[in-house]
C-alpha positions as CSV (number, residue, x, y, z in Angstrom):
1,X,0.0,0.0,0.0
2,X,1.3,3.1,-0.9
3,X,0.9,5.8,2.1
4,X,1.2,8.6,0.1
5,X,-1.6,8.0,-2.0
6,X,-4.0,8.9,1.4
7,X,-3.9,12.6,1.7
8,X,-6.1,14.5,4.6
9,X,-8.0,17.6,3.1
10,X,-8.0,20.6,4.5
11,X,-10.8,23.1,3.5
12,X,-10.6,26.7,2.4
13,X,-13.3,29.2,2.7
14,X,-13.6,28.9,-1.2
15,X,-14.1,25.1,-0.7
16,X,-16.4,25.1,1.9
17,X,-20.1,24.1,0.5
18,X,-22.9,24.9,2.5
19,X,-26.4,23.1,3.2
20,X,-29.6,24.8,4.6
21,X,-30.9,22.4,7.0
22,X,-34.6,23.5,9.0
23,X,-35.4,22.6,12.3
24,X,-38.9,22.5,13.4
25,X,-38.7,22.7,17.8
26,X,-42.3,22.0,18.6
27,X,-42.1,19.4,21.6
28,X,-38.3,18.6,20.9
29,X,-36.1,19.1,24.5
30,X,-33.7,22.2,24.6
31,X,-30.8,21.3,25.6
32,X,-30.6,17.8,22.9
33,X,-32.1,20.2,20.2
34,X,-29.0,23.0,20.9
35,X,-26.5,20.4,20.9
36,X,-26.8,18.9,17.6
37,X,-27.8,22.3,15.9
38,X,-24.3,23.4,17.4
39,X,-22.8,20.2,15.6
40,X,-24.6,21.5,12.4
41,X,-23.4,24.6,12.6
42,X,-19.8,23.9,13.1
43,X,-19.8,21.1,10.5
44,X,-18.9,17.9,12.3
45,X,-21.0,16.4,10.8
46,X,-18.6,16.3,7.4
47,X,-16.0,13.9,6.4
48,X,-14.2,16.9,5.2
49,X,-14.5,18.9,8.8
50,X,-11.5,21.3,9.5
51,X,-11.1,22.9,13.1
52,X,-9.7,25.9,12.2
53,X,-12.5,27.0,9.1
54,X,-16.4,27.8,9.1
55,X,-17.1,25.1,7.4
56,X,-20.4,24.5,8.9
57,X,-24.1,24.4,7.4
58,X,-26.5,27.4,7.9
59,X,-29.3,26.3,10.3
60,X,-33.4,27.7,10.4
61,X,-34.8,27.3,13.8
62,X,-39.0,27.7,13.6
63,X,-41.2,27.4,16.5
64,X,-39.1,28.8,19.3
65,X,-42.3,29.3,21.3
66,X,-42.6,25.9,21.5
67,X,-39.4,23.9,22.8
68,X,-39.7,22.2,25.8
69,X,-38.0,21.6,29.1
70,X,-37.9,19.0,31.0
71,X,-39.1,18.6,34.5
72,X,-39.5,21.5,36.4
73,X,-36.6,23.7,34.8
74,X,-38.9,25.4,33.0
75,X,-39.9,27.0,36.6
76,X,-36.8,26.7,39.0
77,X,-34.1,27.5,36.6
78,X,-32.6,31.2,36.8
79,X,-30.8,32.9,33.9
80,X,-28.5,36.0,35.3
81,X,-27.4,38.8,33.7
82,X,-25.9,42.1,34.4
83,X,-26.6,45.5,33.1
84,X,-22.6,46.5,33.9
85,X,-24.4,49.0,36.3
86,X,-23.5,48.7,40.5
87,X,-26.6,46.6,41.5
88,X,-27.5,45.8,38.3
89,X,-27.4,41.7,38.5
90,X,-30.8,40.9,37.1
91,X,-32.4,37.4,37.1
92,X,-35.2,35.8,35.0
93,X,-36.5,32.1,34.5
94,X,-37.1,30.3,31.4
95,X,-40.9,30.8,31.2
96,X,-40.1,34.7,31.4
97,X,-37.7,34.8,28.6
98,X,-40.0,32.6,26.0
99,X,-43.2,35.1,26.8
100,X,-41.2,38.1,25.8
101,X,-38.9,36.9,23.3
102,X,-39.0,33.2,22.2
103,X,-36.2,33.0,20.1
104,X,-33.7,33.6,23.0
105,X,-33.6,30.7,24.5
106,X,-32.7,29.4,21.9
107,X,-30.1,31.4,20.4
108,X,-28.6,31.4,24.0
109,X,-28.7,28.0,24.1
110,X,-26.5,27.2,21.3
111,X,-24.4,30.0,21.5
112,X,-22.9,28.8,24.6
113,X,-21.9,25.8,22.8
114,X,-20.1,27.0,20.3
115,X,-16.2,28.4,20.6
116,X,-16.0,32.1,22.2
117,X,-13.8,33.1,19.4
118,X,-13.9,34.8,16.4
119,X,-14.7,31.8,14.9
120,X,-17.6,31.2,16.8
121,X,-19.0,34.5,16.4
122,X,-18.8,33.8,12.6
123,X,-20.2,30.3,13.4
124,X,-23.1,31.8,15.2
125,X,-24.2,34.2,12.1
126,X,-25.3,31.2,10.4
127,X,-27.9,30.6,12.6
128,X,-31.6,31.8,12.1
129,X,-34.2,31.4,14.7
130,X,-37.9,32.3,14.5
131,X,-41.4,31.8,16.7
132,X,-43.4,30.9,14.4
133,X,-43.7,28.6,11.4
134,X,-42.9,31.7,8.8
135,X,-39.8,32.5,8.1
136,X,-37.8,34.7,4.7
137,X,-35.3,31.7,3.4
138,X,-37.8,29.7,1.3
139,X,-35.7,30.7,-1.5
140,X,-32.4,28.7,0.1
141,X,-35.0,25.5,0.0
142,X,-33.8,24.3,3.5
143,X,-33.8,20.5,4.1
144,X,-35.7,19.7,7.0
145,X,-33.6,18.2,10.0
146,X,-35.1,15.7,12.5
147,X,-32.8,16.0,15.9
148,X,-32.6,12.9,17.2
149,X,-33.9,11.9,20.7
């Protein structure tokens, strides 16, 4: 066997080719849903994956409103954040984040999943999130995606 006739690819930018995928998070679980949306995005689910390059897949995210939590976390769990203000620490639970704005749950979800780089942040444009079942990428004709679990 010859062992330079196996060669490991490394993608460019140029190389990179990118699916839409759509995600549909009625009844699915958060935290399962986030985690293989964050694979999607980063694109380990390839053969030709490279570490270093946004080689990931751009991901649509409809029904926001509707993902689920399991047990009582929907309740007891407490999201904090500061204004940057003395004092300013300020606290809110899932159930009051999804009645104001659905979609960050979501977004926060898989955001902390993905590196706190600069590649991350470019990893994270790629994401699309919505409430409800409309949404402006028809055009991109998204294949759907069925999380498993």
């Amino acid at each position: 066997m010859d062992a330079l006739s196996y060669k490991t690819v490394m993608l460019t930018p140029k190389t990179v080719n990118r699916t839409w995928w759509i995600v549909d998070a009625e009844g699915l679980i958060l935290g399962r849903m986030a985690s293989q949306v964050a694979m999607l995005l980063r694109g380990k689910n390839k053969p030709s994956y490279t570490p270093h390059i946004n080689c990931g897949d751009k991901v649509i995210i409809i029904n926001a409103e509707k993902v689920a939590l399991t047990g009582k976390k929907m309740d007891k769990r407490i999201h904090l954040h500061h204004t940057g203000y003395p004092g300013g620490q300020r606290a809110k639970t899932p159930r009051e984040i999804l009645q104001r704005t659905p979609t960050r749950l979501i977004e926060h979800a898989i955001k902390m999943m993905l590196p706190k780089t600069v590649l991350g942040s470019d990893l994270y444009r790629n994401l699309y999130v919505y409430a409800g079942t409309k949404h402006p990428h028809e055009a991109q004709n998204p294949k759907p995606f069925k999380p498993t679990i």
